[in-house]
N, C-alpha and C positions, 0 to 999 in steps of 0.2 A: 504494500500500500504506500501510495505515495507521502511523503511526510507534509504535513500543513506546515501555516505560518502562522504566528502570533506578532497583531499591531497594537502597541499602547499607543494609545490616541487620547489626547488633551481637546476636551469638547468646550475648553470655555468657560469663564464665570457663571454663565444660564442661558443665553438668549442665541438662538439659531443664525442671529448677526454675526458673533463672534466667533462661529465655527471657523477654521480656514477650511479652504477648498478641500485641500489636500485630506484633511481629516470627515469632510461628507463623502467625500470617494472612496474612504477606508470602510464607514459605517455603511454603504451601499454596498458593496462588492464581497463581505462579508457573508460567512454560512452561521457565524454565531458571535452574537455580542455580549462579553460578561462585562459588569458592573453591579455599582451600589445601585440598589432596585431607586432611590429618588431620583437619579439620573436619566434615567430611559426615557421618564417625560419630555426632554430635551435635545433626545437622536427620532424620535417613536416615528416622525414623519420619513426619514429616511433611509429607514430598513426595510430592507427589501421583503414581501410575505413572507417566503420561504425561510427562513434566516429564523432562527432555537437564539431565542432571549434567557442568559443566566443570568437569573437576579438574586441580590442575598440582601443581605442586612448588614447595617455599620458594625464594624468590627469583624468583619469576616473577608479580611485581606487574601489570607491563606488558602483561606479556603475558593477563592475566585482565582488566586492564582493557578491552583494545583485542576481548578476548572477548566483553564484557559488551557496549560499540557496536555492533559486528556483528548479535550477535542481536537487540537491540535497532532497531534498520536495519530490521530483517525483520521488525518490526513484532509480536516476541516481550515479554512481563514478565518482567525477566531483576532479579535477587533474587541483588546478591553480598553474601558474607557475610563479617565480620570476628571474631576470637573478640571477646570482650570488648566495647567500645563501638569502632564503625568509625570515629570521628572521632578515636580516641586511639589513634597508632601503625597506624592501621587504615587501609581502603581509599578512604575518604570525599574526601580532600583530593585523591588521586591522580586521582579519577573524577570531583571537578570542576576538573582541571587537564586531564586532555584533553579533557575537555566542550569547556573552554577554548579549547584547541589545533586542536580539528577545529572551533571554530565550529558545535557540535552542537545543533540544536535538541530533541533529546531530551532528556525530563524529567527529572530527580533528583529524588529524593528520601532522606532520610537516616532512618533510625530506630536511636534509640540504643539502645543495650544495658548490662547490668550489667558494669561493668569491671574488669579483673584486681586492677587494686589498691584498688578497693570491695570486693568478694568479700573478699582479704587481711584487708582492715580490719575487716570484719563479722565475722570467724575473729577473731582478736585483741582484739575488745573494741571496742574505740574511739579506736585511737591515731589520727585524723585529727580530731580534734574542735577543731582553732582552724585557722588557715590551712596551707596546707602546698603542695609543687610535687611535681610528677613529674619524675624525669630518667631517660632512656637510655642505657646503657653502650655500645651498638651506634654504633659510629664506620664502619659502612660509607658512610654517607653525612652526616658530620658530622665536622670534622674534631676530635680529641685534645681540641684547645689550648682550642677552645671549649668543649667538653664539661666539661673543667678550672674553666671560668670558672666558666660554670652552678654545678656543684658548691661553688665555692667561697662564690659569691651565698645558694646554699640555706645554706651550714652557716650563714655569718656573720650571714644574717638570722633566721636559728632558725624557719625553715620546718621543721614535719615532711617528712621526706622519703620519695616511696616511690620506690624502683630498680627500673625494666625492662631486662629482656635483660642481669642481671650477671654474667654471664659465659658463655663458651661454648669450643669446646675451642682456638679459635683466639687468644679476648682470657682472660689467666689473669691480669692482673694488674692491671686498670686499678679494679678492685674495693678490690685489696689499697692501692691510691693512693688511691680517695675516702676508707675507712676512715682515712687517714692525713690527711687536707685537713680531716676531720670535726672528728677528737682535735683541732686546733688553735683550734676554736673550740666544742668538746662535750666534757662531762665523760665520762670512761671510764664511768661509770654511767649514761649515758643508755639506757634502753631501747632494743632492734633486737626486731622481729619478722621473722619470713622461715618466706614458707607456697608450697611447694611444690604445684602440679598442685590450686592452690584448685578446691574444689567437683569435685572428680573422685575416682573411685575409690584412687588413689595419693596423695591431699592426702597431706602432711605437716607439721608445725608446728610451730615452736619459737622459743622468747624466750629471750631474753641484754641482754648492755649490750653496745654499743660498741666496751668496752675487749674485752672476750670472745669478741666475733662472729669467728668464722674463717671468710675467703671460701670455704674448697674444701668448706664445707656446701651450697653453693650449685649453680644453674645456670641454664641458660637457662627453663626452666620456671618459677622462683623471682621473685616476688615480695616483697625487701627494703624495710621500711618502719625509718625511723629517727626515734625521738620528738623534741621540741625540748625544752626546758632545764626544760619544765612537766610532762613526761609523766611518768607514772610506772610502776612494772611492780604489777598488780594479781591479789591468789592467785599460782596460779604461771604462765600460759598467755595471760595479758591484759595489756593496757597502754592508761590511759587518756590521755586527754592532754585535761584541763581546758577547757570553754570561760568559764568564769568566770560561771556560775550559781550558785552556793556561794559568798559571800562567804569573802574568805584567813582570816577571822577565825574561820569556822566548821571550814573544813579544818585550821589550824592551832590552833583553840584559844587566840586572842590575846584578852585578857582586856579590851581596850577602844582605842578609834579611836587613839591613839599606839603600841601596841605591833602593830596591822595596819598602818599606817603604816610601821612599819618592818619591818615581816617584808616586804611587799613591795619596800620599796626594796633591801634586802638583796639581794630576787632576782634584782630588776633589775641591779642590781653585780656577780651575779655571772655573770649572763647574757652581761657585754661584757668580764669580765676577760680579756686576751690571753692567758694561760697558765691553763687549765682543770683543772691536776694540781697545783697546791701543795699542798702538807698542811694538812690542816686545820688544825690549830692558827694553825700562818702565818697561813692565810685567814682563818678568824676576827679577827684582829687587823687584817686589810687591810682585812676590810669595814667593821668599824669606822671605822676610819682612813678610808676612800672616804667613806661614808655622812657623816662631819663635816665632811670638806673640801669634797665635789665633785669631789676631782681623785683622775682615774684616774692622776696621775703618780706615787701611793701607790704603785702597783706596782710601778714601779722604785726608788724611795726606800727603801722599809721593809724593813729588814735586821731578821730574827730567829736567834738563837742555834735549832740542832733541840729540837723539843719543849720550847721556853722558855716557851710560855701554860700550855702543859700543864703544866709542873714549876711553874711559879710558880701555877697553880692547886691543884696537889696540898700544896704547900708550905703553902697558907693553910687548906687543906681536912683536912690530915693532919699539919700541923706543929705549932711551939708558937710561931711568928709571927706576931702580929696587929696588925704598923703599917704603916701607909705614909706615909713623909716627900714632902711638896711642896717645890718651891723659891719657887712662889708662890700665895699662898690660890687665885688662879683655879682652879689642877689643882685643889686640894680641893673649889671650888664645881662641877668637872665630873662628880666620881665621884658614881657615884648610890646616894645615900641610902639606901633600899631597901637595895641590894648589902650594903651597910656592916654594915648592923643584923642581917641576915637570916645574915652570915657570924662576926659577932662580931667585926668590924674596926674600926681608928681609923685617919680620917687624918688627919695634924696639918702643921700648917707652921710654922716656929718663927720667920719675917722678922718679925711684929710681939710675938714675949717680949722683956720690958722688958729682956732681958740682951744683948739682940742690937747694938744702937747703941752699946751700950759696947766692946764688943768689939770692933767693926768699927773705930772708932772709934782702940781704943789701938793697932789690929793693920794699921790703914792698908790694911785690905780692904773687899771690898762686905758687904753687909747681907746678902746674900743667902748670900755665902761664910762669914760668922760662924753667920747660923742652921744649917746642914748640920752647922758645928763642933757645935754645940749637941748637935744631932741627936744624931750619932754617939756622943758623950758617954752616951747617954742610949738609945739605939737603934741601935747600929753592925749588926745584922741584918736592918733591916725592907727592904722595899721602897721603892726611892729612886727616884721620878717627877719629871722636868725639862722644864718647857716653857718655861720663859724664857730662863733666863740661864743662861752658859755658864760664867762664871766658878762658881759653884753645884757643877756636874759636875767642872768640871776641880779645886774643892777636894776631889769627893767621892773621886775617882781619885786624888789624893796621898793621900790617907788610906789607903784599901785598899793601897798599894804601903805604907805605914807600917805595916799593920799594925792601925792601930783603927777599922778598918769591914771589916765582913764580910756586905754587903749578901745578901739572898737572890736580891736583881736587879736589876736599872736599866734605866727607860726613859728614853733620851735623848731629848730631843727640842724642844731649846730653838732658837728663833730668830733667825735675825739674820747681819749680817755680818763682826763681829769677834769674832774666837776661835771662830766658833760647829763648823766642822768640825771644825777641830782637836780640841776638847772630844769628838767623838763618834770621832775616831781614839784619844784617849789612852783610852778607854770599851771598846773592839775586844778588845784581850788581855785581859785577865781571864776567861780558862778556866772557870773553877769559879763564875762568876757567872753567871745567864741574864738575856742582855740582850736586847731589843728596844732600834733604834736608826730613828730617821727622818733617813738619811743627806744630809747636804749642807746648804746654808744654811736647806730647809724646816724648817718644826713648831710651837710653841703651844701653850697651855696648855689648848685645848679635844682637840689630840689627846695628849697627855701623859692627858690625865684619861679620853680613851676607850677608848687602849689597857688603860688600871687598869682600865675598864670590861668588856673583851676577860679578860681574867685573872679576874675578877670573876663571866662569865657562862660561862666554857668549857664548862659541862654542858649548856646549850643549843643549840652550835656543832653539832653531832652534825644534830639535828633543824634546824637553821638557823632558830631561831626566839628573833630577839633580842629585847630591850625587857620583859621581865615586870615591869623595877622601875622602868618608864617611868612 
């Protein structure tokens, strides 16, 4: 007897649209079709009269498989079908494992098909448009731990991600867990779509973020896609997600090669920040902070008072303060120019006024500690940036406890290893001043001058698009 053939054919998410050709020609020409019996409603137009229908029930892989050999034996074209594409979650792998296993010289052949979460993605726009993985909720034959891992791989690489099988009435909560693994490394506004019974009479469809998504929307029919840190939610029903055809210069409007420069670097920092939920304001000042240093260890360093960028920007934007004192010319050569002029601000450093050497001089303190005196004299409200010297801050802190400075805010953030903490401890209590501090022996006068910089561009933080006075 002559030996048959066995075809795995991928029929599609559900709708006779999305068959390809190739796979109605396999379900036609066919002496026998095994699948899952809910599928046949979706070839039944196709098959030819003659043609032995084997239908089973979920969970009876094996037993379809060892169906499709048989007939095949018998020298039948036997055509099992997978919804979706049969190589993905589908019959394809299993049909050539007992190929495998019986030593079977009967043919395979595989034809693929349009799969549940292409179908998803084409409803939604385009959220798969740079790399992305697939993962399974289904731990019947995968254990937890691993499933855990996967997931954690996906979130932290900023794979877009699409979820099969999230849930069902047996798993209710390994869903509500990815959602939790995600937030640790995705901001609560990252885009989710989740399309229900794709391409079938019942579809249904809906976008949210992340922070919003509630698993018990869901089911085992549902296809959950989650964007990566690029995606974004477009009108109300779509979500793109960039392959980077559009220069950032063009999407964001950055006015020339250093301010695209750093609106991407920007993204990129914020892409790998460990804690995804700071406030903005904070953040704005962090990524500053990141973007001059290099060092992600900003994010544990950088202490801000609440809404201290923000008040110190509303201050300069709605107040009647317009200084900011340096401790040394560097901070002033950091702040950008542009910012200065564009706000109607001065920044000044008083180390080299001919009054300063004297002082220091009769008073047996640093240069640095006599110009502040100056300052204060002359400006006990403005805004008091410290990247060097610590002796600087700790005069500016005896003065405030005196009584003749009433800065609008202080950024600490002088370096080194004598007195340099301590100076950002004595900086702490003061209530009614808004501080940013770069805690511990780190900081500089490149970030003393970017935090000013952070304060400087707050109206931009919103849209994350720094550098206009680059």
């Amino acid at each position: 007897m002559a030996k048959g053939k066995i075809i795995v054919a991928g029929i599609g998410p559900g709708s006779s649209e999305d068959i390809t050709p190739a796979v109605l020609e396999a379900v036609k020409v066919s002496d026998v079709i095994v699948g899952y019996k809910y599928y046949f409603q979706f070839i039944s137009d196709f098959v030819k009269p003659e043609a032995q229908c084997i239908d089973t029930g979920m969970k009876k892989e094996r037993q379809r498989a060892e169906e499709a050999f048989r007939y095949a034996e018998e020298g039948n074209a036997v055509c099992v079908i997978s919804s979706g594409d049969s190589g993905i979650y589908g019959m394809a792998p299993l049909i050539y494992e007992m190929k495998k296993e019986k030593q079977s010289d009967i043919e395979v052949e595989v034809l693929p098909g349009i799969s549940a979460f292409q179908k998803a993605a084409a409803i939604l726009g385009a959220p798969i448009g740079h790399d992305f993985c697939i993962i399974s909720m289904s731990d019947l034959m995968t254990p937890w731990d691993r499933i855990e891992k996967r997931i954690i791989a996906a979130s932290s690489a900023d794979f877009v991600t699409a979820i099969y099988n999230p849930k069902s009435n047996g798993r209710y909560w390994q869903l509500y867990r990815l959602v939790e693994l995600f937030l640790k490394d995705r901001s609560p506004n990252t885009p989710v779509g989740y399309v229900r019974q794709a391409g079938r009479d019942e579809q249904e469809v809906k976008v949210t973020t992340l922070g919003e998504f509630n698993p018990e929307d869901v089911d085992m029919f549902t296809i959950v896609i989650i964007g990566n840190s690029q995606s974004y939610r477009f009108q109300e029903d779509k979500i793109i997600t960039p392959r980077g055809y559009y220069r950032e210069d063009e999407v964001e409007g950055a006015k020339n090669l250093g301010q695209d420069i750093m609106i991407r670097s920007f993204r990129t920092i914020e892409s790998e920040l460990k804690n995804k939920n700071i406030p903005l304001d904070k953040k704005w000042a962090l990524l500053h902070a990141t973007h001059t240093t290099a060092d992600f260890d900003m994010e544990d360093v950088l202490y801000t008072d609440e809404n201290a960028v923000a008040n110190l920007y509303k201050e300069f934007t709605e107040g009647t303060v317009r200084t900011i004192i340096t401790d040394v010319t560097m901070v002033v050569s950091g702040i950008r120019k542009g910012a200065l002029e564009r706000m109607g601000i001065e920044a000044k450093c008083y180390l080299y006024d001919p009054r300063v050497a004297e002082l220091a001089q009769s008073k047996g303190i640093t240069r640095t500690q006599a110009g502040i005196r100056l300052a204060v004299e002359e400006y006990p409200d403005a805004l008091y940036a410290f990247g060097n010297a610590p002796t600087a801050l700790i005069e500016l802190c005896e003065l405030v406890r005196k009584g003749k400075a009433n800065p609008i805010g202080i950024i600490a953030a002088p370096v080194g290893f004598v007195n340099v903490r301590e100076s950002k401890h004595m900086t702490k209590p003061f209530k009614d001043i808004s501080k940013i501090i770069i805690e511990g022996r780190k900081g500089g006068s490149n970030l003393a001058a970017t935090l000013v910089n952070s304060i400087l561009t707050f109206d931009d933080a919103e849209q994350l698009k720094p550098g206009r006075d680059v």
